[in-house]
C-alpha positions as CSV (number, residue, x, y, z in Angstrom):
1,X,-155.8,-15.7,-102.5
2,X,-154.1,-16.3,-105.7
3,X,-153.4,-13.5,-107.7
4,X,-154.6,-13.1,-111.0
5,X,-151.9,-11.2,-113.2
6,X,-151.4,-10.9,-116.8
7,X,-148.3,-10.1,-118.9
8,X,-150.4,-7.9,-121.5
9,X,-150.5,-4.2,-121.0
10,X,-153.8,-3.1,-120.0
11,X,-155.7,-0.5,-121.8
12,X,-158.0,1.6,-120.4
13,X,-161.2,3.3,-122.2
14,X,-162.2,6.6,-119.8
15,X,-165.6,7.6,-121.0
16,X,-169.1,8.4,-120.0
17,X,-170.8,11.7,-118.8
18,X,-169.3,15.0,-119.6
19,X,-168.0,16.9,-116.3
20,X,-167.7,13.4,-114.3
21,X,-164.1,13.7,-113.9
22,X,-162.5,12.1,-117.1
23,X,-159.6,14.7,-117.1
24,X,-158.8,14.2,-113.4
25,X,-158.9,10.5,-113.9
26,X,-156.5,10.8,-117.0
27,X,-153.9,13.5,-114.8
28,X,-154.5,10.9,-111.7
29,X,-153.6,8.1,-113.9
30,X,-150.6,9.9,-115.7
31,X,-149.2,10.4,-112.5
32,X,-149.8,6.3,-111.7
33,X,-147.4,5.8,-114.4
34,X,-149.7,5.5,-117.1
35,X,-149.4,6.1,-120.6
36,X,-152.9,8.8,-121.3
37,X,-153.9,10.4,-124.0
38,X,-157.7,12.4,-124.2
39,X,-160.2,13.1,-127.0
40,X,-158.0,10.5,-129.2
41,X,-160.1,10.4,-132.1
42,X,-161.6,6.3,-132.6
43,X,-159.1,5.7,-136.1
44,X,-156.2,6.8,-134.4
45,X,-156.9,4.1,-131.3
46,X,-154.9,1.2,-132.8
47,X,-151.7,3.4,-134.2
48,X,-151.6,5.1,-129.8
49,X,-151.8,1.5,-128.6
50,X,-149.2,0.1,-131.1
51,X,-147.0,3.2,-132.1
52,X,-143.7,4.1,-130.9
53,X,-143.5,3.9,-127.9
54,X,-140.0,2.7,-126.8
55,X,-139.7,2.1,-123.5
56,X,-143.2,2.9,-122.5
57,X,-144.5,-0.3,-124.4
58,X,-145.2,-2.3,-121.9
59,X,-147.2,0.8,-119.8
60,X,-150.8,0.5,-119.2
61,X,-152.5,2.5,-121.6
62,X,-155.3,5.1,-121.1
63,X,-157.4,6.8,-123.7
64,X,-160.5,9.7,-122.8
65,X,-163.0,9.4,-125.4
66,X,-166.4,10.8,-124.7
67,X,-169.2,12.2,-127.2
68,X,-166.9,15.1,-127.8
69,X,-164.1,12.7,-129.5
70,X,-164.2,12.4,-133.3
71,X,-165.7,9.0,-134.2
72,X,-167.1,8.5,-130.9
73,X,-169.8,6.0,-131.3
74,X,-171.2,4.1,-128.2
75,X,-172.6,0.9,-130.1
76,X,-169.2,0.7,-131.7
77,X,-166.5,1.5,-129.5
78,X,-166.7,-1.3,-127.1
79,X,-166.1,-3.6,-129.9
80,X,-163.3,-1.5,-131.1
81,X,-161.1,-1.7,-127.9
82,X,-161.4,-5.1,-127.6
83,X,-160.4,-5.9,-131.0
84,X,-157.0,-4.0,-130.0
85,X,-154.6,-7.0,-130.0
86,X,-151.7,-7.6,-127.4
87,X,-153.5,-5.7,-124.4
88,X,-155.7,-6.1,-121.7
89,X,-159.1,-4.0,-122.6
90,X,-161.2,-2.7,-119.8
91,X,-163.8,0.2,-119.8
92,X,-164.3,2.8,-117.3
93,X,-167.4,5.3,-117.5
94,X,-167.5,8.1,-115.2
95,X,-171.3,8.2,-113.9
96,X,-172.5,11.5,-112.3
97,X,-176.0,12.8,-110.9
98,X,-177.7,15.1,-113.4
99,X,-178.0,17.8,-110.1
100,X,-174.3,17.4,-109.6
101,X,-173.4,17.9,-113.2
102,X,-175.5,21.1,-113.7
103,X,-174.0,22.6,-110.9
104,X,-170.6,21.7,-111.8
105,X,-171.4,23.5,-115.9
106,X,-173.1,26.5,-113.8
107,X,-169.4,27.1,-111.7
108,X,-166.9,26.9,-114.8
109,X,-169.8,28.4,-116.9
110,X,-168.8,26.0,-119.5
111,X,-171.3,24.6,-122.7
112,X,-172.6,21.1,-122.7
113,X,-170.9,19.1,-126.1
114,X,-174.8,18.4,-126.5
115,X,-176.3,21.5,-126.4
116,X,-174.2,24.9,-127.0
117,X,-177.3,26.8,-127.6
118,X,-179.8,25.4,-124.9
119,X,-179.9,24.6,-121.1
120,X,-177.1,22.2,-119.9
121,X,-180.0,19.8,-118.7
122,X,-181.0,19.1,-122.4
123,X,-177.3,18.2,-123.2
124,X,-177.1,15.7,-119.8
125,X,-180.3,13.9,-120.6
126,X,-179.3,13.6,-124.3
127,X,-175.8,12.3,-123.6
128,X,-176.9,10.0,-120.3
129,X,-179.7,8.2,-123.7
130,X,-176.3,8.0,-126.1
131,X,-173.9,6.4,-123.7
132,X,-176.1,3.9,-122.5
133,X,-175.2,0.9,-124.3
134,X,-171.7,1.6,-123.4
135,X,-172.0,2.0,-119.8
136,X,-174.4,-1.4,-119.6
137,X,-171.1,-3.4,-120.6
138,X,-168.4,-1.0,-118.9
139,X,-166.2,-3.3,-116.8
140,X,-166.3,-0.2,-114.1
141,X,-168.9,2.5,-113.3
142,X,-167.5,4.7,-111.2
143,X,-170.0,7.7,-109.6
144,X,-168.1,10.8,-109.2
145,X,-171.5,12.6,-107.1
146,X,-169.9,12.5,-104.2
147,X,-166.4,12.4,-104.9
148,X,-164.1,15.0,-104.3
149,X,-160.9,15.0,-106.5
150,X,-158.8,13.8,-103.5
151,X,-161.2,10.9,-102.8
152,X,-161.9,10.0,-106.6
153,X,-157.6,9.9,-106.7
154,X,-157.5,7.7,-103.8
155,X,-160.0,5.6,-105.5
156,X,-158.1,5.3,-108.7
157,X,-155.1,4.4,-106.7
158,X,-156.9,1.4,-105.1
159,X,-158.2,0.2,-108.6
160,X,-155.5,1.2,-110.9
161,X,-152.0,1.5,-108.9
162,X,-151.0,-1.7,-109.4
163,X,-151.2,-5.6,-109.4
164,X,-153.2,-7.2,-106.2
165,X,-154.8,-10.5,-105.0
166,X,-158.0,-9.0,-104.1
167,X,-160.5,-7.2,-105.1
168,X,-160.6,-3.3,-104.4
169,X,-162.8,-3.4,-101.2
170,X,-164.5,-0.3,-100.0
171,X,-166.7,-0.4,-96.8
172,X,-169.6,2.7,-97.1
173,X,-171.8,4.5,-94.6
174,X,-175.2,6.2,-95.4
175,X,-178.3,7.5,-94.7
176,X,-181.6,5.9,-95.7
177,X,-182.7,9.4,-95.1
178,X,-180.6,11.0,-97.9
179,X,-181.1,7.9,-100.4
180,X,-179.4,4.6,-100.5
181,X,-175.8,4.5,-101.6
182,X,-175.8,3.8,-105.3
183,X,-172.6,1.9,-105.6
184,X,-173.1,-1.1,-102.8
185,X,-173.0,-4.6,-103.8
186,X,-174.0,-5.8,-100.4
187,X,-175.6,-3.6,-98.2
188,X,-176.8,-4.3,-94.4
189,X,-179.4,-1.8,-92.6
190,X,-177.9,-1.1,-88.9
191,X,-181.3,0.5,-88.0
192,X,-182.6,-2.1,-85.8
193,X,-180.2,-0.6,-83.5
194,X,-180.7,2.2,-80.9
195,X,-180.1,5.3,-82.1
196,X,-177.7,7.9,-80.8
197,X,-179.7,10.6,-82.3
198,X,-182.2,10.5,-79.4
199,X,-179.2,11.2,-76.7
200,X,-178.8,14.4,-76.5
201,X,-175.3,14.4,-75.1
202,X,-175.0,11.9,-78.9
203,X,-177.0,13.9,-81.5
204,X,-174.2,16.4,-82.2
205,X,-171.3,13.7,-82.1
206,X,-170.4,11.3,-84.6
207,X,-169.9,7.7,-85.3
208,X,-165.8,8.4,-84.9
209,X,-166.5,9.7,-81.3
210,X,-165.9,7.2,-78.4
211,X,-169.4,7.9,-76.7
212,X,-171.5,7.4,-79.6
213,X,-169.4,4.3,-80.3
214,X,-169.7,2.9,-76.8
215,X,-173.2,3.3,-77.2
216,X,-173.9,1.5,-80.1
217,X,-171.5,-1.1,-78.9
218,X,-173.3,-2.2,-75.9
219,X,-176.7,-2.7,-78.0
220,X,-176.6,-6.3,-77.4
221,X,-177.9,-6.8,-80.9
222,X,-174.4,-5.5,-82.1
223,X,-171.8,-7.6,-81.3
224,X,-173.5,-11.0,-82.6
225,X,-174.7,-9.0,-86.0
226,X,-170.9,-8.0,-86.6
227,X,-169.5,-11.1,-86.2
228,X,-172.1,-12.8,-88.7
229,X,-171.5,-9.9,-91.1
230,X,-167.4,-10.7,-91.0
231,X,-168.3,-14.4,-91.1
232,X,-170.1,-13.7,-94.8
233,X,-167.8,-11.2,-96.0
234,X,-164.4,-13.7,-95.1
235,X,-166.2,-16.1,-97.5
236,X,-167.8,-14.1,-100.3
237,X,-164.4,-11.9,-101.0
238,X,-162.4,-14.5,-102.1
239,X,-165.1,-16.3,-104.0
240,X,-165.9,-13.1,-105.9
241,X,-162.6,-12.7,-106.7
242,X,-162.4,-16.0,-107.8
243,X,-165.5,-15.1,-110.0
244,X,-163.4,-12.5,-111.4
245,X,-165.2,-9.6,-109.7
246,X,-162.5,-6.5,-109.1
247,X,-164.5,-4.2,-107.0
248,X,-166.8,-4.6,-103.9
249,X,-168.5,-2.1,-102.2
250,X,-170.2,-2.7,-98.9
251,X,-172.2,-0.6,-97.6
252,X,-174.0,0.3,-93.9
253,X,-176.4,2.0,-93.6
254,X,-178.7,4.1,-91.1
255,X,-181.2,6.6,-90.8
256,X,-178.9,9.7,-91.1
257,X,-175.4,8.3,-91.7
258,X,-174.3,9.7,-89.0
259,X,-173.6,7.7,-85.9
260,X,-174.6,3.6,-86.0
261,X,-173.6,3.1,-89.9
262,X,-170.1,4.8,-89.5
263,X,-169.5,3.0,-86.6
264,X,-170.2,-0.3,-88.5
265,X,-168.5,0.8,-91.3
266,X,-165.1,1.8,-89.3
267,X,-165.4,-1.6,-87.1
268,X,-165.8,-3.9,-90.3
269,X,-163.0,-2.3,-92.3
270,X,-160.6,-3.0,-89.0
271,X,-162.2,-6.6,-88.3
272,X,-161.7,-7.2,-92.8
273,X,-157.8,-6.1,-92.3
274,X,-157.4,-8.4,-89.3
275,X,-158.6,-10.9,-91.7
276,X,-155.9,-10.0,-94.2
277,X,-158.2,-7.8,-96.6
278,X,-157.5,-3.8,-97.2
279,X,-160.0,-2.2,-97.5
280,X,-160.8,2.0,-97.1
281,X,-163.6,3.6,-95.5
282,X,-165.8,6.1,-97.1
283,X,-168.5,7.9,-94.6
284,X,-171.0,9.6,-97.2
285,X,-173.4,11.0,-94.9
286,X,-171.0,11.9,-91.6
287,X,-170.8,15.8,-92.1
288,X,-174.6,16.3,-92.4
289,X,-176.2,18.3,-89.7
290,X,-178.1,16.1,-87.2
291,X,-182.0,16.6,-88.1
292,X,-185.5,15.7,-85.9
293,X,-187.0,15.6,-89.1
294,X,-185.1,13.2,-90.6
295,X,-184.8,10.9,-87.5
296,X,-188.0,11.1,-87.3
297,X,-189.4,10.0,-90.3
298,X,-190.6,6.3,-90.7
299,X,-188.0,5.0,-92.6
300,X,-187.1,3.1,-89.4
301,X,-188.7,-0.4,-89.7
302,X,-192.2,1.2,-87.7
303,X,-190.5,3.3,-84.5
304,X,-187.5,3.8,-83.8
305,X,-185.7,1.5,-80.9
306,X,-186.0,2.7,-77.4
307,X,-182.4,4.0,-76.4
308,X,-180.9,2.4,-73.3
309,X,-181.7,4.2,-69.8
310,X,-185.2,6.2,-71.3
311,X,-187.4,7.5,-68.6
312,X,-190.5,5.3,-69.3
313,X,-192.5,7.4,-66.7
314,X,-192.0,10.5,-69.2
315,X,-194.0,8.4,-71.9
């Protein structure tokens, strides 16, 4: 795959949702080599960019501006950065659930920007309506929910650390049960396959334990799905990187994200680096506690799969 690298310094606009993570994306960044500055107020954007900067000219630039910035104007600001001449303009916004973010204000007991004299839900809601237009054209939305700051700095890393020839490939695991991952651009339900769950030996174990893997494995609808799965992923990559497309999330899923989806998950990432891809693994479900009541629930297509070796005299 050819690589597709420009001599213009890039700049980067951090914004969106306050609490999301913008300062630990501008400290990650800083320490990516980046040039980063936060709350820059909007008139000052062109004279950062272009000041002096002596030998840090030709660093990739990153500026926090959220509602909290002087100037900060959603409908605007896109326009602005891209007017900025001699760089490379991207936008990042920092996306967040509104459950997240209230518990995040409740434990550093901080204000909302929005709303310093009412509940920090009012401030959320009113800021998620004003950044809209700019996250519709963001280049990147990133959803910090379930992102501790190790794996949102490993995440930066893979999108921000330097030139590649591919795009940043993550392969997901999830539960139906818990709600569908909300960053996957191609998505495949492993529930057609027996489930662990209903093992007993399985139900406390994982997808990264050898017995539940063996297990899933020897479904003989496995081993065909897989292979068709790395036969259309070997062929979409490189066209959406040809498409110019930076980022691809795949994700598996299952009914608790526990066992069949992280074993997908782990044996696609290893059959994608064979391939010559790199991609990292992110298992969103995999330290839930195993649940009846959410195995059990009909989100299955109909019933669940008979596991291997049931006794059908007990049914």
């Amino acid at each position: 795959m050819a690589a597709r690298q420009t001599s213009l310094p890039r700049l980067l606009l951090v914004t969106g949702m306050s609490g999301a993570g913008k300062s630990t994306v501008l400290d990650a960044l800083e320490d990516m080599g980046w040039d980063c500055v936060d709350n820059l107020p909007t008139a000052l954007l062109d004279l950062f960019v272009h000041g002096e900067r002596d030998a840090r000219q030709a660093m990739p630039v990153a500026v926090g501006m959220d509602v909290r910035s002087r100037g900060f104007d959603p409908q605007a600001l896109p326009g602005l950065v891209r007017s900025i001449k001699g760089v490379t303009p991207e936008i990042l916004y920092l996306d967040c659930a509104g459950s997240e973010l209230m518990r995040r204000y409740g434990e550093t007991r901080r204000r909302h920007p929005l709303a310093p004299d009412r509940p920090a839900e009012d401030g959320i809601a009113r800021e998620r309506s004003t950044t809209a237009p700019i996250r519709a054209i963001a280049d990147t939305v990133l959803d910090t929910t379930d992102l501790s700051p190790a794996a949102l700095r490993d995440e930066l890393s893979r999108r921000y650390g330097g030139e590649v020839d591919q795009p940043v490939i993550t392969i997901a695991s999830f539960g139906f049960a818990r709600g569908v991952s909300r960053t996957a651009d191609l998505m495949f339900d492993m529930r057609f396959i027996a489930n662990p769950h209903w093992e007993d030996g399985l139900r406390p174990l994982t997808g990264e334990d050898s017995a539940v893997q063996a297990y899933v494995t020897a479904d003989p609808a496995w081993a065909p799905t897989m292979e068709q799965i790395e036969t259309l992923l070997t062929s979409l990559i490189p066209r959406y990187w040809a498409a110019g497309k930076s980022y691809l999330t795949v994700a598996f899923g299952c009914t608790g994200g526990r066992h069949r989806s992280v074993v997908a998950a782990a044996e696609m990432a290893n059959r994608l680096r064979a391939a010559g891809f790199s991609p990292i693994v992110r298992h969103r479900d995999l330290t839930s506690a195993p649940s009846d009541t959410i195995e059990g629930q009909p989100a299955d297509f109909g019933r669940e799969p008979e596991p291997p070796g049931r006794d059908e005299a007990s049914e």
